[in-house]
N, C-alpha and C positions, 0 to 999 in steps of 0.2 A: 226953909232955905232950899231954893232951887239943886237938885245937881246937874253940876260941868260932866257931858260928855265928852269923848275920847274926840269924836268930831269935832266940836267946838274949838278944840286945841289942837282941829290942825289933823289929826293923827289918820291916817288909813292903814287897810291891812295891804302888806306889800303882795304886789305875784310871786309865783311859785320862784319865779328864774331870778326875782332878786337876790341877791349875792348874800347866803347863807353864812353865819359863825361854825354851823354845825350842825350833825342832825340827830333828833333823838328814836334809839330803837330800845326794845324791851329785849334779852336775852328770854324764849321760851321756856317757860317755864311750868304751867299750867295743864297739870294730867287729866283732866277734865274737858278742855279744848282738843289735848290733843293726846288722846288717850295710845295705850301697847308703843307697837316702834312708830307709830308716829309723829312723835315727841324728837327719835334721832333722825327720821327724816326730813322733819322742819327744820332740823339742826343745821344740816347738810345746807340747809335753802339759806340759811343764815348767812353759816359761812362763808357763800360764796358773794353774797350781799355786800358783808362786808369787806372781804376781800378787793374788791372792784368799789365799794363809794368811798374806803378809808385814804386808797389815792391822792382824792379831790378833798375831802374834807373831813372835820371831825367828828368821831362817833362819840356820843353822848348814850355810853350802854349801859341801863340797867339790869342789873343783878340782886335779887336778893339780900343775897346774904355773902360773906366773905370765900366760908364756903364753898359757893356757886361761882362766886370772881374764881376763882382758883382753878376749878372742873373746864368754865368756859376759856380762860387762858390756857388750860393746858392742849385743850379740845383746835383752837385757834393756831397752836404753835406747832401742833400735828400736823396742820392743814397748809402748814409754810405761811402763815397768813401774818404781816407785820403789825401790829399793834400798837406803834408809837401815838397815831393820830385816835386812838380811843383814852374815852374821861370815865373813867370808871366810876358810875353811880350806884354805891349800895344803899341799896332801901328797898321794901319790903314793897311787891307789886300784886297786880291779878293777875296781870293777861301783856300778852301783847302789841295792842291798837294802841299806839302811841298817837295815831291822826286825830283818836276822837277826844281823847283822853289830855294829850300834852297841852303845853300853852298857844294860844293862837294870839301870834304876834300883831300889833301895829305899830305905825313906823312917821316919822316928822322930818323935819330937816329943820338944824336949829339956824342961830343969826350968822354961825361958819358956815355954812352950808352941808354940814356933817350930821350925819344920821342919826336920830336918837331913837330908842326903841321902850315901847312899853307890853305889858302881858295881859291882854283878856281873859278872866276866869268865871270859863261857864262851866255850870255844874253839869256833870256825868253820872248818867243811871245805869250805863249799860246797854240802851237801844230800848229804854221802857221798863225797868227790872228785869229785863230776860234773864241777864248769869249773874246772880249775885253770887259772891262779895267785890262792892267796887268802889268801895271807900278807899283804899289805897291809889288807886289810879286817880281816882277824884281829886288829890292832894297834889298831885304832881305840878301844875301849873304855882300854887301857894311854897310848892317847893324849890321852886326855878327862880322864881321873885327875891326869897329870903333869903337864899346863896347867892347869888348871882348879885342883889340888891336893885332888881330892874322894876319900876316903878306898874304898878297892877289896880286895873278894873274889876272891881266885881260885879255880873251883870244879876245871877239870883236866877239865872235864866237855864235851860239846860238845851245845849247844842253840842255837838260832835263835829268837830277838822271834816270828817269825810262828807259830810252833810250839805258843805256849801264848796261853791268855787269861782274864782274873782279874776280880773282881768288886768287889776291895777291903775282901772282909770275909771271906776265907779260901779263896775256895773257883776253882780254877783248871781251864779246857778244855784237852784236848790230845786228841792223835789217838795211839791203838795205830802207826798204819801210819806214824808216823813217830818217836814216840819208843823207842817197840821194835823199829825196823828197825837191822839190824845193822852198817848202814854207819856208823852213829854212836860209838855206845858197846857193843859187843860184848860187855863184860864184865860189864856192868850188865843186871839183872833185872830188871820191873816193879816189886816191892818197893823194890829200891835206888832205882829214876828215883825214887819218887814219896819216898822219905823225902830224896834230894838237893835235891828242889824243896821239900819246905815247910823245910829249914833255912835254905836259901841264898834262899827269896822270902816266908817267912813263912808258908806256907800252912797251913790245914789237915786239907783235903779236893782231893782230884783227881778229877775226873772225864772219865773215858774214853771220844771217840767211835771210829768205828773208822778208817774211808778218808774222805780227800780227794776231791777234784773230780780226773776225767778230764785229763789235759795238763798238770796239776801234777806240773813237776819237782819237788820240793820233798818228793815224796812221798805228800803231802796234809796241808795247814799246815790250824791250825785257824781262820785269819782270813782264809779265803776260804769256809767255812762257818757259823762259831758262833761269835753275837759276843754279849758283854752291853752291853745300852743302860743298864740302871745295875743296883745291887747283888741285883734280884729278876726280873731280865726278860732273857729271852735275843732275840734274833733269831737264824734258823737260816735260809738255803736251803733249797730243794726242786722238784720238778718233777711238773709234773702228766704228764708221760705218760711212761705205762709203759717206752717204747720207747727212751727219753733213757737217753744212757748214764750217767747219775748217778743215775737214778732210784730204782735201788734201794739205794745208798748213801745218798743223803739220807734215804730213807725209815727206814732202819735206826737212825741217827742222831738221825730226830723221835724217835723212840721211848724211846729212851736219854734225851734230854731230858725226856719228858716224865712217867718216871718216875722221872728225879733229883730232888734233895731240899740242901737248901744245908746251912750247919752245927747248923740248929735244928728239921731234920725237916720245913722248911714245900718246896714243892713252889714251883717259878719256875713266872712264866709266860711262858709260851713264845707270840714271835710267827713269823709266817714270810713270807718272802717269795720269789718264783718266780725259776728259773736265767733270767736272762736269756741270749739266741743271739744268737750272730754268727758270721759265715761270717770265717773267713780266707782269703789266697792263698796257695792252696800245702800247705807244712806249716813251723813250727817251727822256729827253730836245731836242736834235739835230734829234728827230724824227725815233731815230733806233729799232727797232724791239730784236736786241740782243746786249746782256752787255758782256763785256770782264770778266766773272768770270770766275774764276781760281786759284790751290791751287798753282802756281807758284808766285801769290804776297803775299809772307809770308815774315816776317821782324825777323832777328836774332837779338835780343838785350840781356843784358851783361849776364842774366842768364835765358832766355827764348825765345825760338821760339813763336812767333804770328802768327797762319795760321786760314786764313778766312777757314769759312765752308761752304758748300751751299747744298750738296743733301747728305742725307743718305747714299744711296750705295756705296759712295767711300769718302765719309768724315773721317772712320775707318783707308780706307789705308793711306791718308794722313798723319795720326797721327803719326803711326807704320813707315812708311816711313823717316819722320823728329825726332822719337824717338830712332831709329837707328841710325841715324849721328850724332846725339845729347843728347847723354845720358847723357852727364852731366848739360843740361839745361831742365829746366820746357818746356813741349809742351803745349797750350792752343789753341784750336779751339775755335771761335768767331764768332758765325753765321753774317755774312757778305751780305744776300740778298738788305738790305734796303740803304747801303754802297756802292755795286756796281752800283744800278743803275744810281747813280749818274757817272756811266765808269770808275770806281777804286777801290782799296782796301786796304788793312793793305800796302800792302808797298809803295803805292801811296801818301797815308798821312802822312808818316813817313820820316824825315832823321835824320841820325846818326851825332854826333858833336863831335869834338873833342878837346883838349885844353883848355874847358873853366875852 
C-alpha cells in the first residue's frame, strides 16, 4: 500500500508570521545546561520573554512537575508579570529547545476556506546524541496530537524546528553541515533529505547553505544565520572582518543567497546584518570558547517581533531593520547574553502552535 503524504493532501508548513494559536516554551530547568546561578539568570531571560510575548499570545509553558508550576508562578508574580494567557503543561522535560523538539506544524485550507492544521513528528536525538537524556522531549510533538487531538505524520526521520526555514511559498533554508551530517540520518542521501522535506512540509525547492556559526552545538542550524522576513527577502549574518572566525562561512553563505532564485526564477533580496560579539567566561558546557549569538534567532509572533540583543553597536540596526518589515508588529529587543550561553536564543526556545 502506497502512503499519502502530507503534500498530496494539500498540506504546507505555514511561515513564521502566520497567525499563531500560541507558542510553546520550556520553563528551565536543566542544571547541566545551565549549571551554579546560571540557571537564575536564564530565569531572569525568561521572564522577561514572557512578560512581552504573553501580551500578544499564548504561552504554552512547560514545567515539570507541580512542584516547579508553583516556584515558576510564584517567581512570575514577583516579577509583576500577568499570567492569564499561559497553559500550564506539566510533564516531565530535558531542556529547553522547544524549536527542535516541539511539533512543526502544517497547514490546509478546507472547502470553507478555514484553516486546518496537522503535526509533523520527527524524531529528536539531541543534535546527534550530544546531551542525553532526550526522550522526553522527543514525545512532546505525540503529546500535542493526543490532547489537543490534532491530526499527525510520522516521518521516522530525525530533524530539528531550528534546522530549516521556509517562506510560505515553497521554498525552504537549511544547512549541508547539518542536514547531511551523519549523526542524524546516516542512511539518507541529499536527494532523499530533500524529496522527505517537500512530501512531509509541502515544499518545492530546497536551498542549501553550507556551516553554521562557530560554538553552535547544533551543528550549524539555519536560524542563527538565514532568516526570511517574508516570502521575497531574506536576512543573513555576516562579519566584516576577515580575522572573525565566521567570517568566511558567512561570506560563503552571502553568496549562495545571492545567486538563489525562489520557485519562479525571480532572485530575493537579500538584507544583512553584522555577527554581533560578546565575550563569555570561561568556556561552554560542551567546552566552546564562542556562542552562536546572533540577531538572526528572532521569533515573529502574532503582534510582535522578539529579537535577542547582545552588543551596542549594532543592537539599533537590528531594531530599525525588523521595524521596517514589520511595521505593523511591536519590535522588543531582549538582552540575550545570559540566554545564549547556554548555545541558543529567542527562537531556539520558542515554537509556534497551531489549531489548538
Amino acid at each position: 500500500m502506497n502512503q499519502t503524504f502530507p503534500k498530496d493532501q494539500g498540506y504546507v508548513m505555514p511561515p513564521e508570521w502566520h497567525s499563531h494559536s500560541g507558542t510553546e516554551l520550556h520553563w528551565p530547568e536543566n542544571r547541566e545546561t545551565w549549571p551554579g546561578d546560571r540557571l537564575e539568570k536564564v530565569e531572569k531571560v525568561y521572564a522577561e520573554i514572557i512578560r512581552v510575548l504573553s501580551r500578544y499570545e499564548t504561552i504554552h509553558l512547560f514545567v515539570s512537575s507541580e512542584l516547579s508550576k508553583k516556584r515558576v508562578l510564584y517567581l512570575l508574580q514577583r516579577e509583576k508579570i500577568v499570567t492569564r494567557n499561559i497553559v500550564w503543561q506539566v510533564k516531565k522535560i530535558n531542556d529547553v529547545w522547544a524549536r527542535d523538539c516541539g511539533p512543526i506544524f502544517i497547514a490546509k485550507k478546507d472547502t470553507n476556506d478555514s484553516w486546518q492544521y496537522a503535526i509533523t513528528n520527527w524524531e529528536y536525538n539531541a543534535w546527534g546524541g550530544k546531551y542525553p537524556p532526550f526522550d522526553d522531549d522527543n514525545r512532546i510533538p505525540d503529546y500535542f496530537s493526543q490532547k489537543y487531538n490534532i491530526p499527525k505524520f510520522d516521518t521516522n526521520v530525525v530533524l530539528e524546528g531550528g534546522a530549516i526555514e521556509n517562506n510560505g511559498d515553497g521554498i525552504l533554508l537549511t544547512t549541508e553541515s547539518v542536514l547531511l551530517n551523519k549523526n542524524r540520518n546516516p542512511a539518507l542521501n541529499r536527494n532523499q533529505i530533500e524529496d522527505i522535506l517537500k512530501k512531509f512540509l509541502g515544499q518545492k525547492k530546497i536551498i542549501w547553505l553550507k556551516n553554521g556559526l562557530a560554538g553552535d552545538d547544533t551543528d550549524g542550524h539555519i536560524d542563527d544565520i538565514s532568516r526570511f522576513l517574508n516570502e521575497r527577502t531574506i536576512v543573513t549574518m555576516i562579519s566584516e572582518d576577515p580575522d572573525n572566525v565566521n567570517y568566511k562561512a558567512l561570506q560563503e553563505n552571502l553568496e549562495i543567497l545571492r545567486s538563489a532564485t525562489d520557485c519562479y526564477g525571480r532572485p530575493f533580496t537579500v538584507e544583512t546584518l553584522p555577527m554581533p560579539e560578546i565575550k563569555i567566561e570561561g568556556t561552554t558546557v560542551d567546552g566552546s570558547e564562542y556562542v552562536p549569538a546572533s540577531y538572526a534567532n528572532f521569533f515573529i509572533a502574532n503582534g510582535v517581533v522578539l529579537i535577542p540583543f547582545y552588543d551596542k553597536r549594532y543592537d539599533h540596526q537590528a531594531r530599525e531593520l525588523f521595524q521596517r518589515y514589520f511595521p505593523k508588529r511591536e519590535i522588543v529587543g531582549t538582552p540575550c547574553q545570559d540566554l545564549v550561553w547556554g548555545q541558543g536564543s529567542i527562537h531556539c526556545i520558542t515554537q509556534q502552535l497551531y489549531g489548538l
